[in-house]
N, C-alpha and C positions, 0 to 999 in steps of 0.2 A: 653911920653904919656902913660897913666896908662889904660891897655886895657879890658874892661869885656869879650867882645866876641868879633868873626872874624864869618861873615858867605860869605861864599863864593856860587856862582850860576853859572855854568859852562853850558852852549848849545852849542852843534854841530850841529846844524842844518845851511846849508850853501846852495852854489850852488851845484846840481847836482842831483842825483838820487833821487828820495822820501823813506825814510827809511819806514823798515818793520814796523807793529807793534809790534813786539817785540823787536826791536832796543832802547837800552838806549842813549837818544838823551839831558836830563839835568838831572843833580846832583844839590844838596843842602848840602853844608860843613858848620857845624856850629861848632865852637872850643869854650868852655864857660873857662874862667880865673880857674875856679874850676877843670877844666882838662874833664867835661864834654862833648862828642863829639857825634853831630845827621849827620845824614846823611841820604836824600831818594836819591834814583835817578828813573826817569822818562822814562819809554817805549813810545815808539811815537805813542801808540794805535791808534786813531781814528783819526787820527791828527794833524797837527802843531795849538796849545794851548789848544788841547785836553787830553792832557799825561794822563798817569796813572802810579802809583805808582808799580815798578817792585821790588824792592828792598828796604829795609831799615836797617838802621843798630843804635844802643845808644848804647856808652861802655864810661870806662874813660881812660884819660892814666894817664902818671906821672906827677907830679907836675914839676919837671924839664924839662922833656920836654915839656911841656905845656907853662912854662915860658919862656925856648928856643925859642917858634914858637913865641908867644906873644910878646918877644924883635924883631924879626926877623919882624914882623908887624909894630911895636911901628917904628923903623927905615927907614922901608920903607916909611911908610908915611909923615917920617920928611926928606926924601931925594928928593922931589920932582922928580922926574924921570919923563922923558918923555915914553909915553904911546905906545905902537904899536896898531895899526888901519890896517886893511885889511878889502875886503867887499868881500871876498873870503872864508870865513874859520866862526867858530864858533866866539862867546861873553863869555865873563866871567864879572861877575859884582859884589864887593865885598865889604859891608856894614861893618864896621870898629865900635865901640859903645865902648865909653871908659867909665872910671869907675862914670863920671859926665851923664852918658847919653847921652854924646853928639855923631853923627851919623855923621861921612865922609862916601862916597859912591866914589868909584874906579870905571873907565869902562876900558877894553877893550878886543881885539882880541886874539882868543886860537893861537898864536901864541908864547907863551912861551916866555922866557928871560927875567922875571920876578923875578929879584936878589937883596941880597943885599951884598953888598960886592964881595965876591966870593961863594956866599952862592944861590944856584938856588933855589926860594922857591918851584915849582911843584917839584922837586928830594924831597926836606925837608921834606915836607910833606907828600908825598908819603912812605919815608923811615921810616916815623912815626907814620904814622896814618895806621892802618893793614884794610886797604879796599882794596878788589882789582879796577885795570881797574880808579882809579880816574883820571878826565879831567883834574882839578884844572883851571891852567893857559895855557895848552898847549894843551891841547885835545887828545894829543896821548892815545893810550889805549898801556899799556906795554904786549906783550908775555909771553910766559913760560920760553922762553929762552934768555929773556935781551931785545931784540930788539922791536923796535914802528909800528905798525899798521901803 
């Protein structure tokens, strides 16, 4: 599969406490084949489907690894894998648009273990994309010092 763009949509919002408004509760990853990369993420302002935009980021990267995440996409979606579902924990929901325009839609749970191969894609993409604190597939927010929130 020949892929134009990934965009990925990452919320924590779950059971438990009600976040601040200033808590970043969803992201928006968009990866464009040109190496093109958007990114907001979302403060839990006013509340749940109230957000406001806390942060934004557009930069590019490398065409290699652009083309890296892009195979890494193109594969998953020809691997059929079965999905994780929790009703405990955040959603991630990820719009797939290949080079025909044609649009697959991915759902599930920030539960992470989201791979292909031996390849984790939330590490992948974390490792390559220079934002901090991204949810992706797993929601963890990474430290200063290695370790997961």
């Amino acid at each position: 599969m020949d892929i134009q763009k990934v965009r990925i949509t990452s919320n924590i919002i779950c059971y438990g406490p009600e976040p601040s408004p200033i808590d970043e509760v969803e992201q928006h990853l968009t990866i464009s084949s040109t190496g093109r990369v958007w990114f907001l993420g979302y403060n839990y302002a006013s509340g749940f489907g109230k957000y406001e935009i806390g942060r934004k980021q557009q930069f590019t990267i490398g065409k290699i690894i652009t083309n890296e995440i892009l195979s890494l996409f193109s594969r998953y979606c020809e691997s059929g894998q079965p999905l994780c579902y929790a009703t405990d924990i955040g959603v991630w929901e990820m719009q797939i648009t290949d080079t025909d325009n044609k649009k697959r839609i991915f759902k599930g749970s920030l539960c992470g273990e989201l791979s292909v191969g031996n390849t984790d894609l939330t590490d992948y993409i974390r490792k390559h994309i220079p934002i901090n604190n991204l949810f992706v597939f797993n929601g963890e927010v990474l430290n200063d010092d290695g370790s997961y929130e």
